[in-house]
VMD Tcl script that builds the backbone (N, CA, C; Angstrom):
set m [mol new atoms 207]
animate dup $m
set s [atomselect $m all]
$s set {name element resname resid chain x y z} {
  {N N UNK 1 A 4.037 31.097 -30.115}
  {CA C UNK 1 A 2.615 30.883 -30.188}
  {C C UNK 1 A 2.318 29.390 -30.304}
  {N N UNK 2 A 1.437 29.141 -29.539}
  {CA C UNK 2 A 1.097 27.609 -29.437}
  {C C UNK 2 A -0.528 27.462 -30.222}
  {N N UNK 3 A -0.126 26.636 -31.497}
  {CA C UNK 3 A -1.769 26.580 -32.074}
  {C C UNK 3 A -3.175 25.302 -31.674}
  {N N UNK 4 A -3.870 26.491 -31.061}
  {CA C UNK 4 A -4.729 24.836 -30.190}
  {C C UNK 4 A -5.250 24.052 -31.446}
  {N N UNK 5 A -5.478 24.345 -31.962}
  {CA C UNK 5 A -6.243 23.094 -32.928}
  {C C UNK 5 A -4.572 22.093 -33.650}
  {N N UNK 6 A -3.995 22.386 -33.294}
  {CA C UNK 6 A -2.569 21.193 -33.891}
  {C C UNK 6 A -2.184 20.554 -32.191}
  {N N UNK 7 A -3.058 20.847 -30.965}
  {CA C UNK 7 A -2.743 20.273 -29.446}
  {C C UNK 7 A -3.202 18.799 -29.925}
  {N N UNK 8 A -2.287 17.609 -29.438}
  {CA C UNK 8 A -3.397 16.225 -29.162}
  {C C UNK 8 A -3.324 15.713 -27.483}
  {N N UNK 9 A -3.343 14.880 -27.214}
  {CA C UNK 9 A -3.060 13.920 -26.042}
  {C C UNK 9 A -1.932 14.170 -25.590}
  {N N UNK 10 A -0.700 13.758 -26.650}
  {CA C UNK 10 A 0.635 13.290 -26.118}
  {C C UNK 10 A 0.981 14.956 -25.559}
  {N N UNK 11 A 0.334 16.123 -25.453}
  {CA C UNK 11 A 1.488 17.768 -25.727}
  {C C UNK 11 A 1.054 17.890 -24.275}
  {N N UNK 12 A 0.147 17.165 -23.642}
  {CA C UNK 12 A -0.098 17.119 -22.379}
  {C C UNK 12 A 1.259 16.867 -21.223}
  {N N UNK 13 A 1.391 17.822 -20.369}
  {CA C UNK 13 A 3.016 17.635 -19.524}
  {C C UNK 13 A 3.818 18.160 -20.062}
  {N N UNK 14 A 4.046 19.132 -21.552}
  {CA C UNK 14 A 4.861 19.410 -22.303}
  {C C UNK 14 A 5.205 21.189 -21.130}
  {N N UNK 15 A 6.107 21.047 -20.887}
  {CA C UNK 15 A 6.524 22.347 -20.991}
  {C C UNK 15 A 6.723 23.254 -21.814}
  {N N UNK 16 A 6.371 24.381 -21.302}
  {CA C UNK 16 A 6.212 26.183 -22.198}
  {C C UNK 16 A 6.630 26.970 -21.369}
  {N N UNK 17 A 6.717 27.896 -22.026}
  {CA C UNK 17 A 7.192 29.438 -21.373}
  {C C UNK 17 A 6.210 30.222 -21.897}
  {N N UNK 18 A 5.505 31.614 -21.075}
  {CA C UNK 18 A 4.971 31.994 -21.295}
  {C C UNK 18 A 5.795 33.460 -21.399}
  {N N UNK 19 A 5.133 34.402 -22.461}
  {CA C UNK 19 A 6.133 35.424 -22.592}
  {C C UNK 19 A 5.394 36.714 -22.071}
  {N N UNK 20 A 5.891 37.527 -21.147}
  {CA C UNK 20 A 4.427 38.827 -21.018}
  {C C UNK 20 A 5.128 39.696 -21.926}
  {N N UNK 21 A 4.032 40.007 -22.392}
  {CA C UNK 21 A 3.936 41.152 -23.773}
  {C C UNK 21 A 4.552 42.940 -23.091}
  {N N UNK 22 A 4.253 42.868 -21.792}
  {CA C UNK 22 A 4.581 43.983 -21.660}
  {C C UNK 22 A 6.365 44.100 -21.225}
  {N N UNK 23 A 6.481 43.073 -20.329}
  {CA C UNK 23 A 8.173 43.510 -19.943}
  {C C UNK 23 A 8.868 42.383 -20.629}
  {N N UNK 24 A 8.364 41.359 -21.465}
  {CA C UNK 24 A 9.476 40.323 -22.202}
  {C C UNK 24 A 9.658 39.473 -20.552}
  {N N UNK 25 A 8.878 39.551 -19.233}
  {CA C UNK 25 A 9.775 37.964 -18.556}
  {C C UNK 25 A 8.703 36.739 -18.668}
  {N N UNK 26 A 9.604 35.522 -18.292}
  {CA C UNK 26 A 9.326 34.791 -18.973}
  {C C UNK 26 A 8.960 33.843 -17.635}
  {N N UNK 27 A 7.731 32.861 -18.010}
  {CA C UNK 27 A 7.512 32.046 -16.417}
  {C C UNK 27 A 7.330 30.544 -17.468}
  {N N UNK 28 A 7.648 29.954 -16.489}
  {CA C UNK 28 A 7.909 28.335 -16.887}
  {C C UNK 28 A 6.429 27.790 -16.098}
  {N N UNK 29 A 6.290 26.752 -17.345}
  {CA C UNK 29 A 5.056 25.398 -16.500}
  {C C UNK 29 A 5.030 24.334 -17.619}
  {N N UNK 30 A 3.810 24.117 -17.172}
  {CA C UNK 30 A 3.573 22.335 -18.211}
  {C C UNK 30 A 1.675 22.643 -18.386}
  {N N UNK 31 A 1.573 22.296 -19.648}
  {CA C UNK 31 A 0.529 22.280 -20.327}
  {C C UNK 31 A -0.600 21.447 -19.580}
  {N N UNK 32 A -1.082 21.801 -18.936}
  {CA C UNK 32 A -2.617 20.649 -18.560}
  {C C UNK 32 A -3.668 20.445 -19.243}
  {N N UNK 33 A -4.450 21.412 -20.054}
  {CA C UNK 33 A -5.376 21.234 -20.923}
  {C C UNK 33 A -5.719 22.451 -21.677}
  {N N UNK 34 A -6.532 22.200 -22.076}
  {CA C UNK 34 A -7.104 23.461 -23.092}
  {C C UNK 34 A -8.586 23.036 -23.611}
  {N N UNK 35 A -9.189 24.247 -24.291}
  {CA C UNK 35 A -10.366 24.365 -24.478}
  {C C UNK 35 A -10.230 25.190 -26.156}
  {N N UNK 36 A -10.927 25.619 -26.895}
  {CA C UNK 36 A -11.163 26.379 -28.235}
  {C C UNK 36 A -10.627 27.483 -28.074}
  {N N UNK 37 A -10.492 28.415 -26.694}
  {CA C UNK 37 A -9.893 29.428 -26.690}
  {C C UNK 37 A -8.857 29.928 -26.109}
  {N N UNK 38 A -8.160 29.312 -24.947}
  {CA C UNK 38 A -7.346 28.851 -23.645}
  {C C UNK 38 A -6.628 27.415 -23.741}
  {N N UNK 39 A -5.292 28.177 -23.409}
  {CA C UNK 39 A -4.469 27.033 -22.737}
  {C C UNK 39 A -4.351 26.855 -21.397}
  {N N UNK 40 A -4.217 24.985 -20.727}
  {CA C UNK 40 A -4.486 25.868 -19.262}
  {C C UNK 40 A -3.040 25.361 -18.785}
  {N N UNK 41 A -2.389 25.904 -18.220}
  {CA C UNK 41 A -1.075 26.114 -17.674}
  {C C UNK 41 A -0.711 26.238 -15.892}
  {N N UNK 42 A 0.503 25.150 -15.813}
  {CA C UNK 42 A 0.511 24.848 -14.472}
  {C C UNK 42 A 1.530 25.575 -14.263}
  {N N UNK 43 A 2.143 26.809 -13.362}
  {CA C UNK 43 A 2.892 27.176 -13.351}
  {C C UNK 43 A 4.351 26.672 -12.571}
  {N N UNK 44 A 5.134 27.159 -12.678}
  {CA C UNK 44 A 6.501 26.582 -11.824}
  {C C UNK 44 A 6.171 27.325 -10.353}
  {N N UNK 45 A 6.293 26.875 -8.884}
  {CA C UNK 45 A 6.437 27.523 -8.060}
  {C C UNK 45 A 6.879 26.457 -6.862}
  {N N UNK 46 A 8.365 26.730 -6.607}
  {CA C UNK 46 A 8.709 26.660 -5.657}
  {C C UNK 46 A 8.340 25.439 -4.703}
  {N N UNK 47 A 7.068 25.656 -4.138}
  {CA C UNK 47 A 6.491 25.049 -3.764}
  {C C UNK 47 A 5.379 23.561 -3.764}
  {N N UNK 48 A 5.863 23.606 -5.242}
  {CA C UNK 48 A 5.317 22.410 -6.215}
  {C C UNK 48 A 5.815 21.475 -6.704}
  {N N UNK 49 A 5.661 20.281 -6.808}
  {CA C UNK 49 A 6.352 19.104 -7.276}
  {C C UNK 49 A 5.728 19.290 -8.535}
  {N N UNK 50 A 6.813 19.524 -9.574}
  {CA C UNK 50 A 6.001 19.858 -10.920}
  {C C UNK 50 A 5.376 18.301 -11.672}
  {N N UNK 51 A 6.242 17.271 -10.801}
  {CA C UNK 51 A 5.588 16.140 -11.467}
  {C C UNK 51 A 4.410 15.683 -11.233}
  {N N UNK 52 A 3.543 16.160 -10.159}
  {CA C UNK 52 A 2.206 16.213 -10.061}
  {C C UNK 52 A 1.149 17.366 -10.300}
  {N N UNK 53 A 2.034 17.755 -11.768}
  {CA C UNK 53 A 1.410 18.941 -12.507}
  {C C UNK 53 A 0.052 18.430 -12.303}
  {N N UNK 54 A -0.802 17.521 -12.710}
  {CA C UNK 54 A -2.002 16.989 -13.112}
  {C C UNK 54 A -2.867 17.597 -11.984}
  {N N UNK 55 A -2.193 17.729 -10.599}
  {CA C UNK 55 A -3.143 17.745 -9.434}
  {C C UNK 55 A -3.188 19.106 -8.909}
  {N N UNK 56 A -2.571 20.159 -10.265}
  {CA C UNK 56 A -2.884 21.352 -9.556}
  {C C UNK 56 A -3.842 21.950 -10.676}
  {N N UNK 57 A -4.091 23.301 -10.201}
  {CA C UNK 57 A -4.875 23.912 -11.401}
  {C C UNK 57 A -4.416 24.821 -12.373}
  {N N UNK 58 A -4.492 25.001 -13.490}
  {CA C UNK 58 A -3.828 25.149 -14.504}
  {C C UNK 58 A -4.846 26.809 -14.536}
  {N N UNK 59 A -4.022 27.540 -15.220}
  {CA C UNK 59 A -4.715 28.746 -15.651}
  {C C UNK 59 A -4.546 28.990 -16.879}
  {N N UNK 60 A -5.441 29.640 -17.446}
  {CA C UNK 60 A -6.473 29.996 -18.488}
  {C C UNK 60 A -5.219 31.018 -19.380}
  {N N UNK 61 A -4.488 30.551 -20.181}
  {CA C UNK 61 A -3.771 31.348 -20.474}
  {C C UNK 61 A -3.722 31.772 -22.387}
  {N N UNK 62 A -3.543 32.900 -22.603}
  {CA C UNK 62 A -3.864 32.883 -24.303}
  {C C UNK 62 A -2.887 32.191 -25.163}
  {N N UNK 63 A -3.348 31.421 -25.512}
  {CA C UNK 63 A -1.766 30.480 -26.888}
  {C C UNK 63 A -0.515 31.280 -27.457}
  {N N UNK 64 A -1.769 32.555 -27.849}
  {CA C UNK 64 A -0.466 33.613 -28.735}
  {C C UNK 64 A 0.978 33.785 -27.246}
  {N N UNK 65 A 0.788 33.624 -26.249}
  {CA C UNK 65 A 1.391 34.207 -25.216}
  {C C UNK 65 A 2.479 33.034 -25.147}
  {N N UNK 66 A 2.085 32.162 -25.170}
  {CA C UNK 66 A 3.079 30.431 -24.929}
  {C C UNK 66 A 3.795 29.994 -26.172}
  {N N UNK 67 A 4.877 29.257 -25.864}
  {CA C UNK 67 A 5.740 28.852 -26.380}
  {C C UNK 67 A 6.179 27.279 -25.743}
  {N N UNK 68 A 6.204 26.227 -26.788}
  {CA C UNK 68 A 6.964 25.210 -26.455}
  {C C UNK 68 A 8.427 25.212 -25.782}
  {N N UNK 69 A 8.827 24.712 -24.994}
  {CA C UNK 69 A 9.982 24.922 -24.397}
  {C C UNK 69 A 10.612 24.179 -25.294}
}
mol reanalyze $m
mol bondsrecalc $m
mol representation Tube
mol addrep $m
């Protein structure tokens, strides 16, 4: 569980894993932002240079669900 109110600046680019509650698998990304209720999360795919996490769009994902890598 990732707690938004302890997020600052620097957790920005930080990689997480997100865990699904129903089958335990697990997907990799990097933290882009967040809001009071949402983390927003860039996922890993293939097709992405993860080092220009910044320039994709991050999805809306619940904290309880993420984990610091």
């Amino acid at each position: 569980m990732i707690d938004i109110k302890q997020l600052t600046e620097s957790d920005k680019g930080r990689w997480v894993y997100y865990t699904d509650s129903f089958d335990g698998s697990k997907q990799y990304g990097r933290l882009k932002s967040w809001n009071d209720k949402y983390v927003f999360v860039v996922y890993e795919n293939l097709a992405r240079d993860m080092n220009l996490f910044m320039h994709y769009t991050g999805v809306a994902t619940d904290p309880n669900d993420l984990t610091f890598v």
